[in-house]
N, C-alpha and C positions, 0 to 999 in steps of 0.2 A: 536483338534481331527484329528487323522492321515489318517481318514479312511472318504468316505461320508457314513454320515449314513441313508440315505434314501434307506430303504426296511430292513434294520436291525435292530434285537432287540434290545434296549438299557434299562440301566437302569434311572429312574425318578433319575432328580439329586436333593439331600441331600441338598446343600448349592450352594450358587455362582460358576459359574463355565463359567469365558469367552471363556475358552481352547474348549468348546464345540462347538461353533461357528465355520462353516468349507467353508472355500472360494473355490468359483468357477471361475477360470477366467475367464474371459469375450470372450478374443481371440479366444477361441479354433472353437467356433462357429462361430465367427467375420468372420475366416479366410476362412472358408468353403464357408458362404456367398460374401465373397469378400470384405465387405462392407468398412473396412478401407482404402480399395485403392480406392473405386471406389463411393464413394456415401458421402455428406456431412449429418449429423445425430445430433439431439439434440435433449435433452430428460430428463426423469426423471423416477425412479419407486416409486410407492408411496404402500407402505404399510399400512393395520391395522394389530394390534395384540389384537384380544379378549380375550385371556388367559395372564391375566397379573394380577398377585396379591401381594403382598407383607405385611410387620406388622409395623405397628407405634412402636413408642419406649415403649412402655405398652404392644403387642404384639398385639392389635387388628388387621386382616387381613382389609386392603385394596383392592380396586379393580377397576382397570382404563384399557380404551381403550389406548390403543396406536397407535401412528401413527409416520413413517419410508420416510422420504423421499432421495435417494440414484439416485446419478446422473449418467445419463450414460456415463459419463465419467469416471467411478469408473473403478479402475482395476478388482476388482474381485466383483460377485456377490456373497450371503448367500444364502447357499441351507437352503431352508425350513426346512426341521424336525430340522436341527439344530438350527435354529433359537427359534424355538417352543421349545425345551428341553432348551437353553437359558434364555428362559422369564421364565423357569420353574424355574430356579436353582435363582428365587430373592424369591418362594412361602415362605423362611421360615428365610428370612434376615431381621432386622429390619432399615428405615429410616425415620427422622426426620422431611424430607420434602418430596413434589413431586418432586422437580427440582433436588434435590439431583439426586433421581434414574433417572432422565431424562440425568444429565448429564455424569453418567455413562454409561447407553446405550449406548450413545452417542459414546463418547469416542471409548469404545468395536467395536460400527459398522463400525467406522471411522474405526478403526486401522483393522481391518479384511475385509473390503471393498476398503481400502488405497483412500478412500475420505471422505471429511468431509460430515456425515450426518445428517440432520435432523430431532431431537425427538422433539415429541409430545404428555404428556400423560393428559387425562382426566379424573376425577372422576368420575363415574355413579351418582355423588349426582351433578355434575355439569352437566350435558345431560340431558335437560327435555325431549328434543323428536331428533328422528333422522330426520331428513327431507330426503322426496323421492326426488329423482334428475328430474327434469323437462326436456325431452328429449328434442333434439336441432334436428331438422332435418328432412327427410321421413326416415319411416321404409322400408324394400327393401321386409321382410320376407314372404309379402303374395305373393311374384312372385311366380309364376309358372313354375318349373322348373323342368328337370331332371335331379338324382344326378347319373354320374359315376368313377367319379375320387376319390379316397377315402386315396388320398398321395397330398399334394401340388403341381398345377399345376398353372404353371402361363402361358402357352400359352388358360386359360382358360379367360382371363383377354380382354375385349375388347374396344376401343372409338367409341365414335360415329362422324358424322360430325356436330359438334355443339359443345361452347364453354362453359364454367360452369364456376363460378365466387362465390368464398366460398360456393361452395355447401357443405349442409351435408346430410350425410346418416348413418343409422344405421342398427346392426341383432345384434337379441340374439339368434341366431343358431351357433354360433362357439363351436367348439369342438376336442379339442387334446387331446391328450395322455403323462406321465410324461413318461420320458425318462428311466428311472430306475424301475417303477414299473406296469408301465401300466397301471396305474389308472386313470379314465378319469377328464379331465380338460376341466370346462363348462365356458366360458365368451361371453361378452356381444361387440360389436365393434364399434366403431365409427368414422368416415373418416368427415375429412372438407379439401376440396382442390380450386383450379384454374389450370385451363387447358381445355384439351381436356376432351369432356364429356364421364363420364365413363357409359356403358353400366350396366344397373343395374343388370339385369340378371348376366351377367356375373360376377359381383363380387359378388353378393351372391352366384354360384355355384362353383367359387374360394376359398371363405369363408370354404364352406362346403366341402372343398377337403381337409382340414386338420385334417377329423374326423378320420383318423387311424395314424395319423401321432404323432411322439416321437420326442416331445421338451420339454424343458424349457419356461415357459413363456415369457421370454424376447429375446428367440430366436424365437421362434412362431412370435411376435412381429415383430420385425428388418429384417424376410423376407419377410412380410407382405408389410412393408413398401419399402424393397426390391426390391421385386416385380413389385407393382405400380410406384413408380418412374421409373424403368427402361422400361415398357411394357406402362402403359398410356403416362408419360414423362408430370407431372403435374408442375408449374413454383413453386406450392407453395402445399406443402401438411402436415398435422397432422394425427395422426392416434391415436386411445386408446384402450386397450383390456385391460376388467375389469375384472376380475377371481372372481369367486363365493369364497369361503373360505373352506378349508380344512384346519385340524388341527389347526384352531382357528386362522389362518391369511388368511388374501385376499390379492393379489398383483393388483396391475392398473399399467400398463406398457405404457408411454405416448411418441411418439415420431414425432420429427416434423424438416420438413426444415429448420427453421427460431429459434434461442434461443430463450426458453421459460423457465418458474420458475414455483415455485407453484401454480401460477393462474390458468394452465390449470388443476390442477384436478380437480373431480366433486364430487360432493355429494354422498354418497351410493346411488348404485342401489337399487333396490325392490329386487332384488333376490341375495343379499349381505347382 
């Protein structure tokens, strides 16, 4: 696809179609932030895809969750809708197995991601229950606070004199805006660091200064983490912002000082 097609009409694709699939580099953002010259960053994005169906070799339709894991190391990121018209374009292909189409997927995300990724697909007849994620942490959101910043501020960001050791903290008040269409983007966040103690106020009214702001999830993300590393100045920090699901995918954007793998992601939230 030539064109991103986020905010444009498109048609339901007919048959298989990986051409549909439309990379985002990473950089462009990267470079705005600084982050490649100036901050060391590991990470991962983990994907579901709930609109995933496909027909056995008799034609009966199938229908499994998926799951995208895509390292930030990747050159380019998948914009969304085309992701989502993607999973569309298997509605009317027939395969033999599930590993089959898993390792097509595959393939397609690698090669339009220019990193190798990880597929994951699961039967509905194989999910008996989804399990809620057991928070890890204090919540910040009953603070008390005034909100005026309604663009990303990180001189809102403050320590304390006092030292924190794996602390964690969580808000399910984060709130951005896509880049392209305006549509709001609800996620959930969660911080575990070492350092200087982060004033909690302060990072939930930091949080909440992103509520007019126009990114990409994974740039939301990366200045987040941004941010804190360069204003708290923590020895050791994680960060994760979970996206609630539009058009039948959720993104969990995960990044952290130290190499990390699939272990850090978490189980669906309640509100995913």
């Amino acid at each position: 696809m030539s064109d991103n097609p986020l905010g444009e009409t498109i048609p339901n694709p007919s048959q298989y179609d990986p051409g549909i699939l439309y990379p985002i580099p990473r950089w462009a953002a990267r470079s705005l932030l600084d982050i490649d010259k100036k901050l060391h960053m590991y990470g991962l994005d983990h994907w579901h895809g709930y609109e995933l169906s496909w027909l056995n070799q008799r034609g009966k339709p199938q229908v499994a969750i998926g799951e995208f894991y895509f390292s930030c190391a990747s050159e380019n990121i998948v914009e969304s809708k085309s992701l989502k018209f993607y999973l569309h374009s298997f509605n009317r292909e027939r395969f033999d197995s599930v590993e089959k189409l898993a390792a097509i997927i595959s393939n397609d995300l690698s090669a339009v991601s220019k990193s190798e990724v990880k597929v994951s697909l699961k039967l509905l007849s194989d999910i008996n229950a989804v399990p809620v994620q057991s928070r890890m942490g204090k919540s910040i959101d009953m603070l008390d606070i005034s909100i005026e910043s309604t663009q990303p501020d990180p001189a809102l960001l403050q320590t304390e004199d006092a030292a924190a050791f794996d602390e964690q903290l969580f808000s399910d008040l984060f709130k951005s805006n896509c880049p392209v269409t305006n549509q709001p983007d609800w996620a959930s966040f969660e911080i575990q660091y070492t350092g200087p103690k982060i004033n909690e106020a302060s990072l939930l009214a930091y949080l909440c200064s992103f509520r007019e702001h126009q990114g990409y999830h994974e740039e939301c993300a990366e200045r987040i983490y941004r941010d804190i590393m360069q204003v708290c100045q923590p020895s050791e920090l994680s960060i994760a912002l979970n996206f609630l699901r539009r058009g039948g995918l959720d993104i969990n954007v995960y990044r952290s000082s130290e190499p990390v793998g699939v272990e850090v992601v978490k189980v669906r939230l309640l509100r995913q």
